[in-house]
C-alpha positions in Angstrom: -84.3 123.7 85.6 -85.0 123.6 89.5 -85.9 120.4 91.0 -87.7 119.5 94.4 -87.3 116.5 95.2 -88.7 115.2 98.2 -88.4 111.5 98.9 -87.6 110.5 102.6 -85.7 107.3 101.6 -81.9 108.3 101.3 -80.7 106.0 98.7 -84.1 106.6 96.3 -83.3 110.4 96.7 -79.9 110.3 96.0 -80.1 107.9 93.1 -82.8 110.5 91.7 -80.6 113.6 92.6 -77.2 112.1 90.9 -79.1 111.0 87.3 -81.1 114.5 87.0 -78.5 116.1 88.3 -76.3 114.5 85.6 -78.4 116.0 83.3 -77.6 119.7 83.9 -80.7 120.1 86.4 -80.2 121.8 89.6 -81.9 119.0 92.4 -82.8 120.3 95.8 -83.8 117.3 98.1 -85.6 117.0 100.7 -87.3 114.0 103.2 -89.5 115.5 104.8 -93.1 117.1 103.3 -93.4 119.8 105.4 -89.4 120.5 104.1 -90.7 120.4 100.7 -93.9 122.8 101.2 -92.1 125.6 102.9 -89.0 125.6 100.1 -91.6 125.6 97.2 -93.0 128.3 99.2 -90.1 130.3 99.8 -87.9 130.2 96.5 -88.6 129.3 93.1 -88.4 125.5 91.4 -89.9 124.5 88.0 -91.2 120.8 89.3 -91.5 119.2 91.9 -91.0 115.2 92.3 -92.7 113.8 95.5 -93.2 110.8 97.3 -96.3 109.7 98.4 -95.8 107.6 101.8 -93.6 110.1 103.6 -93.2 110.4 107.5 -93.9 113.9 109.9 -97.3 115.5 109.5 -97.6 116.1 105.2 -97.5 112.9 104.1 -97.2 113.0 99.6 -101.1 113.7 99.4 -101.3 116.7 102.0 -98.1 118.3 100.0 -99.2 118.0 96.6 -102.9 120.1 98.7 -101.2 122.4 99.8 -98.8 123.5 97.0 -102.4 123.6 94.9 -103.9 125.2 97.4 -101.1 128.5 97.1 -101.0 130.9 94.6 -97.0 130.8 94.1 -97.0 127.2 93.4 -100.2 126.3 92.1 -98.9 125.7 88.5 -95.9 123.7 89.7 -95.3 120.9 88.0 -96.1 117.7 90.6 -94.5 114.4 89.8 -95.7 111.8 91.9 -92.6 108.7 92.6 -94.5 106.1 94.7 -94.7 102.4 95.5 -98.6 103.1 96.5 -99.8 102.0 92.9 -103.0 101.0 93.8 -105.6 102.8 91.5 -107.1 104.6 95.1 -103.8 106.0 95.4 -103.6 107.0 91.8 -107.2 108.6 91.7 -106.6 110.7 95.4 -102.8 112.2 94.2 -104.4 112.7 90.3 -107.7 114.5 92.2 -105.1 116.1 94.7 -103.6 118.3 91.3 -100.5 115.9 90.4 -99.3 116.4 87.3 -97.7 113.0 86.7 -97.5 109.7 88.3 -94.3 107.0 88.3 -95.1 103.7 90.2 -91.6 102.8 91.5 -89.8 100.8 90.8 -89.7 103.4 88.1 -88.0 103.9 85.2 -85.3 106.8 85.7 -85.0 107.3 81.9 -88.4 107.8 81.8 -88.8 110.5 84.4 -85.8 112.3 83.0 -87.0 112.4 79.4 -90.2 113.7 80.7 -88.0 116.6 82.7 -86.4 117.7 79.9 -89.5 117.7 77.4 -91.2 119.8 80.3 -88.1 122.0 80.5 -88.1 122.7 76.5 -91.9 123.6 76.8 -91.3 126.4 79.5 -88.2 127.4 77.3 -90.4 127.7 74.2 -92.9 130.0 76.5 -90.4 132.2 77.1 
């Protein structure tokens, strides 16, 4: 599978990038949301793991709006990674069109199985 991950912290995003990537994923990240919205936009992933408190104009929220809001990446799968695991946070990135929620500190075993159960779904679409 194809993996955006946007997450503006470097060590988070490359701790998430080496264990899915481990995992024969392909991981595409990314630290910015704006970085994130235009690549979804432009080429094809199958989910999309996001940050909420990002910096630049799109903070986790906005994306997560925006790729609802277009018909290429409406049904992306969003995962939501975020220390904001207050139950306002939860209810605006859940009304927002998230498809899942991690409150960090997460557990990566976690997120991965839930990857790969997501990836044998789409594979038992096709």
């Amino acid at each position: 599978m194809r993996i955006l991950l946007c997450e503006d912290q470097d060590a988070i995003r490359h701790m998430i990038q080496t264990l899915v990537g481990a995992s024969g994923h392909e991981v595409v990240g990314v630290a910015l949301g704006a970085q994130a919205v235009e690549l979804a936009l432009a080429d094809h992933f199958d989910i999309l793991l996001l940050d909420l408190m990002l910096p630049g104009a799109l903070d986790g929220f906005a994306v997560c709006e925006r790729i609802r809001a277009e018909k290429a990446t409406h049904d992306l799968p969003v995962f939501v990674i975020s220390a904001m695991d207050d139950p306002e946070s939860r209810r605006r990135v859940l009304a927002a069109g998230a498809t899942a929620f991690y409150a960090k500190p997460f557990r990566p075993l976690e997120l991965l199985a839930d990857i790969n159960s997501l990836g044998r779904a789409k594979a038992a679409k096709r």
